[in-house]
C-alpha positions, -999 to 999 in steps of 0.1 A, spaced: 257 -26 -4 226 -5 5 191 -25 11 172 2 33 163 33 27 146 50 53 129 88 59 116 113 79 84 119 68 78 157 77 93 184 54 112 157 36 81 132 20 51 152 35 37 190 44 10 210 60 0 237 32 -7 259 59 16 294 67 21 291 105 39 265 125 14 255 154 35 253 180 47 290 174 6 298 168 2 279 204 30 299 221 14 328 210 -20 326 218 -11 312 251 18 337 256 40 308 272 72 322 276 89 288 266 118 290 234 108 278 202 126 251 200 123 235 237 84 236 235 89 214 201 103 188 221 82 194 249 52 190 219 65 157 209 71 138 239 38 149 250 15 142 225 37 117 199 51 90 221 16 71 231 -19 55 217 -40 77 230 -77 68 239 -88 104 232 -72 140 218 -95 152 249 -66 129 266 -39 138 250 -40 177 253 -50 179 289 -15 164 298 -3 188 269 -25 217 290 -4 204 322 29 202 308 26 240 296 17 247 331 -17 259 321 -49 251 337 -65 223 320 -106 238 313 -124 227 282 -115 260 266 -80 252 270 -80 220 256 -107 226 229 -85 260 215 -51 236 211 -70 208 196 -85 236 169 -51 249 165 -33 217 155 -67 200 139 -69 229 116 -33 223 100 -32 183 103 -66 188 81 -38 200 56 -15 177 52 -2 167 20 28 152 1 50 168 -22 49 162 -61 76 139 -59 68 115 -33 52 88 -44 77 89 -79 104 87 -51 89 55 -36 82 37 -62 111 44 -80 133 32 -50 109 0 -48 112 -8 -83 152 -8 -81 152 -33 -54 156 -12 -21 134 -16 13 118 17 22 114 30 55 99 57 75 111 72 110 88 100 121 77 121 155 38 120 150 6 114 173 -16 88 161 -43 116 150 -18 127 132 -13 91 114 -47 90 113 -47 117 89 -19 107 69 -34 76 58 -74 91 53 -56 119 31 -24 101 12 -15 67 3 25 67 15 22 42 35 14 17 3 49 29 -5 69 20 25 81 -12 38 89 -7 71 69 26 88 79 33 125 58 61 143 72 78 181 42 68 192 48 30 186 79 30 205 74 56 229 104 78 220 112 106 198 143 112 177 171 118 181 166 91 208 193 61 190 162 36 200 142 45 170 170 43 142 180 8 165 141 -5 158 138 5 125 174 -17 116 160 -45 138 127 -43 120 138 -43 88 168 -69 94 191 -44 81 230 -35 92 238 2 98 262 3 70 232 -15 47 210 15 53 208 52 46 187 76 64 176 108 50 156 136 65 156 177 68 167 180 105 211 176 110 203 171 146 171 144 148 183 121 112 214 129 101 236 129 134 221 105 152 216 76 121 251 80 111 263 80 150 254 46 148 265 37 118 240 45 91 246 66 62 227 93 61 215 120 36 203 158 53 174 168 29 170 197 15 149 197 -18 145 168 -40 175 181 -71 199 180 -42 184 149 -31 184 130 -64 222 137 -65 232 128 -30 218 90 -40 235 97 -71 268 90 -51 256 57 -39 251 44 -73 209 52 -67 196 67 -97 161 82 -95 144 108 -120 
């Protein structure tokens, strides 16, 4: 029987309404020959697997890690380039419906996400989610980033959940679907919220 149901948060419950990704916007400006998806990772385990006392901090090491020098116009351009679209985040229309819904038929929610704590920050100055979700588990708690098996193993041991008691759902195959169900979980690849609604559908989870 399912008890948990746990999500990524980006592109599945939350957005940036901006029309650039800033890693690609970062890549560019600092014409860092590194592919798109390797400086992603690179992005994540920098900046979204520690507290950090300071973004000033945080984005040096991100400065060294992209082999650039780390001067104050370094720093200060990346921390622009990523404040300007945090500034923007937002969830989608169906959210918070989605949570409550799930809450009020008797499930556990959860939330498995690759984000900084400015990031975090954000989140909860701009949206109320995290009123919504039982068991929230951030990279930069745990100190890894999906797909690393660690964070789907936390989130079970926080929540006091079985694999098989628990589905994940999120927009990347790779990070939440592969990984989840490798160790047991069901798990649900997102890809708009019709599609979604049926997928629970087929575990007897009926949502508007």
């Amino acid at each position: 029987m399912i008890k948990l149901i746990a999500f990524d948060l980006w592109q599945t419950l939350a957005y940036r309404d901006v029309d650039y990704s800033t890693t690609s916007r970062m890549l560019e400006v600092f014409k860092i020959q590194i592919p798109k998806k390797q400086f992603v990772k690179l992005f994540e385990q920098t900046l979204q697997t520690k507290r950090w006392s300071s973004k000033t901090e945080a984005y040096t090491t991100l400065c060294q890690a992209m082999g650039l020098e780390p001067t104050e116009q370094n720093i200060t351009t990346l921390i622009q380039i990523r404040d300007q679209a945090e500034a923007q985040t937002k969830l989608y229309p169906y959210t918070i419906s989605l949570l409550h819904q799930l809450r009020s038929l008797g499930y556990k929610t959860g939330l498995v996400s690759n984000s900084s704590t400015f990031a975090v920050e954000i989140l909860k100055k701009q949206t109320n989610i995290l009123d919504y979700i039982d068991y929230p588990l951030f990279s930069f708690e745990i100190g890894v980033i999906k797909p690393d098996l660690k964070f789907f193993q936390t989130l079970l041991k926080l929540a006091g959940r079985q694999p098989q008691e628990s589905i994940m759902v999120g927009d990347k195959e790779g990070d939440d679907v592969e990984q989840s169900h490798g160790i047991g979980m069901n798990a649900i690849l997102f890809q708009n919220y019709e599609q979604l609604k049926k997928d629970l559908a087929a575990f007897s989870i009926n949502i508007n």
